[in-house]
N, C-alpha and C positions, 0 to 999 in steps of 0.2 A: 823339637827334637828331630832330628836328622833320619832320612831314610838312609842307610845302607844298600846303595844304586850294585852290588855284587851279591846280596843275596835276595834276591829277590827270585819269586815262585818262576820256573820257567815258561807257564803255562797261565795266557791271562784269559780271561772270561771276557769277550769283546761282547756288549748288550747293544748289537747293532743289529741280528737276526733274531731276538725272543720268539722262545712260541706264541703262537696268537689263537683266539677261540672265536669266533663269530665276529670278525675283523678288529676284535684289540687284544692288546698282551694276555694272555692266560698266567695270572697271576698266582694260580695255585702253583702250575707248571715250575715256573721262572721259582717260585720258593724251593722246590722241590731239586731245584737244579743249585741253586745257590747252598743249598744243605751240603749234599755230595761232593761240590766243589769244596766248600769248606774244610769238610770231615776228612778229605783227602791232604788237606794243610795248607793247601793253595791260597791266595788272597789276597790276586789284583783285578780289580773290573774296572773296565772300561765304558765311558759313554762319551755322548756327544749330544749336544742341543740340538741337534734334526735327526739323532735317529727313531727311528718309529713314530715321524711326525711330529717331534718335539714331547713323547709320551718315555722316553729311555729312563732318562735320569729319571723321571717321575716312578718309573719302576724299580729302578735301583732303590730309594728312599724306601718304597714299599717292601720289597726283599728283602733289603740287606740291611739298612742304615736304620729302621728302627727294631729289627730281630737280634743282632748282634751289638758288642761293645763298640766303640769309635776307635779305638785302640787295636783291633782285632781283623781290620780289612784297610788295603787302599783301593784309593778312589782316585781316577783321572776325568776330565773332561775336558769340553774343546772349545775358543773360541770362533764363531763362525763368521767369517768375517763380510759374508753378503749380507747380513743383518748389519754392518755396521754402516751409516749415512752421516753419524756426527760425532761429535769426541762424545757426548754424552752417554752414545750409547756403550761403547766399553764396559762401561760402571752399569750402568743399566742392566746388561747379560748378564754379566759375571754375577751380580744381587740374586735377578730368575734363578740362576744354574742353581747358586747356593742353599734357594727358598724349596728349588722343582728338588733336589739331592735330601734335601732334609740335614745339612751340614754346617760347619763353622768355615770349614777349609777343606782345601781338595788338597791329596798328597802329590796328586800329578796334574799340571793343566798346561794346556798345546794351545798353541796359534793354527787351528785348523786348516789340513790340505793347502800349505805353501807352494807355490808355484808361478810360472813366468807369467807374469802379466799382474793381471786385476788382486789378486789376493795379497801377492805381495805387497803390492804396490798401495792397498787398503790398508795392510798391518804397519807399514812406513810410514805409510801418510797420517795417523793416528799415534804414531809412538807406541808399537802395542809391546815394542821389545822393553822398552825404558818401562813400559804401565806393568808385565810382565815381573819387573826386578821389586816395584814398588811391590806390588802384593804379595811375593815374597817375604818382604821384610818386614810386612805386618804382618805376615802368620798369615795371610789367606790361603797362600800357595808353597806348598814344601819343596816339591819341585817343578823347574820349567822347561817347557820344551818345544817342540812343535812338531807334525804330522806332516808328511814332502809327497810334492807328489808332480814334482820340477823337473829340470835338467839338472846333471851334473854337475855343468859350471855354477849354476846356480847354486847348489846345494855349499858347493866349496865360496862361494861369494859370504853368504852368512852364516855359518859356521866360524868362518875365518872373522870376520868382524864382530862376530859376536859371542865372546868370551863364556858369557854368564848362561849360553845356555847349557845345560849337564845330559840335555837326552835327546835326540831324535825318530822319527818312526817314520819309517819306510814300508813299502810295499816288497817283499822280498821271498822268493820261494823259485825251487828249480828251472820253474819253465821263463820265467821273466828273467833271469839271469842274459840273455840277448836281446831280450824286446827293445828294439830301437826308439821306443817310444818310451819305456819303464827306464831300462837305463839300470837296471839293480845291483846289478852284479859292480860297477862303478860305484853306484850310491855306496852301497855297503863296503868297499873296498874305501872310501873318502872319509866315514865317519870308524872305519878301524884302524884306520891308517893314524889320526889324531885321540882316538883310546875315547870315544864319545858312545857312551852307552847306545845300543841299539831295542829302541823295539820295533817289531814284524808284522806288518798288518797282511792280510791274504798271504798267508803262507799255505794254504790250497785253493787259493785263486777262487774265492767263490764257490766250493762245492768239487770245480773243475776239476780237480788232484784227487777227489776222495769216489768220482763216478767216473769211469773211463772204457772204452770199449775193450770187448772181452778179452780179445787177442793182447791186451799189455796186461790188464789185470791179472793177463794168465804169468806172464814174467814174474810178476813181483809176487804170486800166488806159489811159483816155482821155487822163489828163494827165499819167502816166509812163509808157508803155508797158512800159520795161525797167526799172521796179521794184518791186518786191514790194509787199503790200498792207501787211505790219508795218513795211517800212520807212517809212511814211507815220504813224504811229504814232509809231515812235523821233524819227524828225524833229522831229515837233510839240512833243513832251517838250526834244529835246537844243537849240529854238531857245529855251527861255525864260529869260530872267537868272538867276541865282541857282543853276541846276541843275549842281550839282558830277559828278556819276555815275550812272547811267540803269540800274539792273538789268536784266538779263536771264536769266532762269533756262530757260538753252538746252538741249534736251533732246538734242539729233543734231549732227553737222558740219554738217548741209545750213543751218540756223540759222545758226550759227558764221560759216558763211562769209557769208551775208548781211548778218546786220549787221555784222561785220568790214566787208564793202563799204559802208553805208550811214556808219560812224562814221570808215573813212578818209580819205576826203577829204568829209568833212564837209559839207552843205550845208544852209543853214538856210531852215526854209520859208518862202515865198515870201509877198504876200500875195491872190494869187490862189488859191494853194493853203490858205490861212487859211482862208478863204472857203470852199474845198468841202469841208475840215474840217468848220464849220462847220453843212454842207448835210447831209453824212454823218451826225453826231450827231444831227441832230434825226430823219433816216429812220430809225435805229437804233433811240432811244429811243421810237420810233412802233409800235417792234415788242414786244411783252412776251416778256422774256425774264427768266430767273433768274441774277443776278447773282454767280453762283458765278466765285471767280477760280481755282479748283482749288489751290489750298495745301495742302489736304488734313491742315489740323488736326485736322477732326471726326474721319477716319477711326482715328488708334492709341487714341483710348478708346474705340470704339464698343465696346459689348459683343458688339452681332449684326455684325460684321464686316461691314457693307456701305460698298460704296465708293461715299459718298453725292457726289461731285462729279463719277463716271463715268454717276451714275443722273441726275444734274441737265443732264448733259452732253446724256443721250437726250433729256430733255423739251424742253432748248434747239431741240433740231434739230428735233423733234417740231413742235414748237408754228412755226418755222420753214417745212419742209418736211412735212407734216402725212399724206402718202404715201410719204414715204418707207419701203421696207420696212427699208432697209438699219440704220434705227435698231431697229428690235426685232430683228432679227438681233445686233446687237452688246449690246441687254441680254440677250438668250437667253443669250449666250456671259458674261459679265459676271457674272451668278448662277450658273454655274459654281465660280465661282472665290471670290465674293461675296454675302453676303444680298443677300436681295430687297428689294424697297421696302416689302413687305408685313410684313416683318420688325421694323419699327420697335417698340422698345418703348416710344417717348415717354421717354426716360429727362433727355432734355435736356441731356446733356453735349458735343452738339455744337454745339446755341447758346448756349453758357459762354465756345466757343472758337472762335466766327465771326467771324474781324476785317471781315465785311460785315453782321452781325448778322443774317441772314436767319432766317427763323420756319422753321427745317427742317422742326419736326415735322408742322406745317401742308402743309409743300410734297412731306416724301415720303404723307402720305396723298394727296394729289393723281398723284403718282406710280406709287403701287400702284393707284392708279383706272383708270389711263392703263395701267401695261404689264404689271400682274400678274392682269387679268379678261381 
């Protein structure tokens, strides 16, 4: 049976940030959240075979897929295509996902984080678009699509050749609308342009959109007083045509219930509010900051175990509030737990797998200049 790609919840549950309790998923937590979401009528989650170290899907199984009907939620997942070395493996993942989900079939499944070079050119070189139609047609997969995280030309190269796919998900939210490197504002312009359902990954950029220094928060505090800074965020995303479902990769209830509020009774932004959209972006971009969305790829193959988007995290605020002590107090506490920035071996396996391509190794010597003298 067919999903109806137009009425689908606006608001997906991304299981890429779960809470966690003494370094793994707090499983009471994540139930307690999947409740709420529920109870709100909502019912798309999202996962992927590496996030939270390959433990995601293992929690969604846990939360959702044996507490609820199979009828009563969809489910997306990803394939990851650095795991792939041989045709065999295709089949290989796709079985894991199915066994780690606790499932017969996924409603949504992506060719994960497509892009120029090596991922494409993985999913090519394996046939994963033609493997992609086949599991379709047994019923593995209801529907197919893939995660971008490329150039434009690129995006219109398969799209265009590639008829049977029905969804795309991009990276898309105010501030990346000119990032010369996202490219978003085109992306999403390519796949509305051919009526190709859209979903929205980082539609607050990592946190970034929903913590902002005081002097803007006060703007958007001016023209809504009683709502939150990210929901000005989700808004701007959930008013644009085309946008099928708007990730959220919710870490707490206190989240939860937020944009639960912002996506229930719906309100689409205004064009006054367009406007100081508009006003916000350019003061933001006025600031230099390091465009880490914290996805936290780089970190399972770092070899020196540094948790490089908690260290990018301090420079953001750093370079932000530039006295504050309270950010070298939390890197002090940080290398506890994880290498230092000084640590870096240049090895380069983190900018293999930055879907923001940033020059890490550049940025954590910048880093160790900054918190480790």
């Amino acid at each position: 049976m067919s999903i109806d790609l137009t009425k689908m919840p606006k608001l997906g549950f991304g299981l890429m940030r779960l809470p966690e309790k003494d370094g793994v998923i707090d499983h009471e937590h994540v139930c307690r959240m999947v409740d709420k979401y529920m109870a709100a009528g909502m019912n798309y989650f999202d996962t992927a075979y590496v996030y939270h170290g390959g433990k995601s899907e293992v929690a969604a199984r846990e939360a959702l897929v044996k507490r609820y009907p199979r009828d009563s939620f969809m489910i997306a997942t990803k394939l990851p295509a650095w795991e792939i070395h041989k045709p065999e493996d295709v089949d290989r993942l796709f079985n894991e996902q199915l066994e780690r989900a606790g499932v017969d079939y996924f409603d949504f499944y992506l060719l994960h984080s497509i892009e120029d070079g090596s991922n494409y050119d993985t999913y090519v070189k394996y046939d994963c678009f033609s493997w992609g139609v086949k599991m379709k047609e047994a019923g593995k997969i209801r529907h197919f699509g893939f995660s971008f995280h490329g150039s434009p030309e690129l995006l219109e190269e398969i799209v265009d050749a590639h008829p049977e796919i029905e969804f795309v998900q991009i990276q898309y939210n105010y501030l990346d609308r000119t990032n010369p490197v996202v490219r978003s504002q085109r992306l999403y312009e390519i796949l509305h342009e051919r009526n190709i359902p859209i979903i929205v990954m980082e539609p607050v950029r990592g946190g970034m959109l929903a913590n902002m220094a005081p002097e803007i928060e006060a703007k958007f505090k001016a023209a809504r007083p009683d709502a939150s800074v990210a929901s000005w965020a989700l808004r701007f995303v959930g008013s644009q045509p085309g946008v099928m479902t708007i990730l959220s990769g919710m870490s707490n209830e206190e989240q939860m219930d937020d944009n639960i509020a912002t996506f229930k009774d719906f309100e689409p932004i205004s064009d006054s509010e367009f406007a100081l959209v508009n006003e916000v972006t350019e003061e933001i971009l006025s600031m230099p900051q390091i465009g880490c969305t914290a996805c936290r790829y780089c970190c399972d193959g770092c070899p020196m175990k540094i948790s490089i988007p908690d260290v990018f995290r301090t420079i953001n605020t750093l370079r932000r509030y530039p006295d504050d002590w309270r950010s070298k107090n939390f890197y002090n506490g940080l290398v506890q737990r994880s290498g230092r920035a000084s640590a870096c071996i240049a090895c380069g396996q983190c900018e293999r797998v930055c879907p923001q391509h940033l020059p890490i190794i550049d940025l954590m010597k910048e880093a160790s200049e900054i918190l480790d003298n």
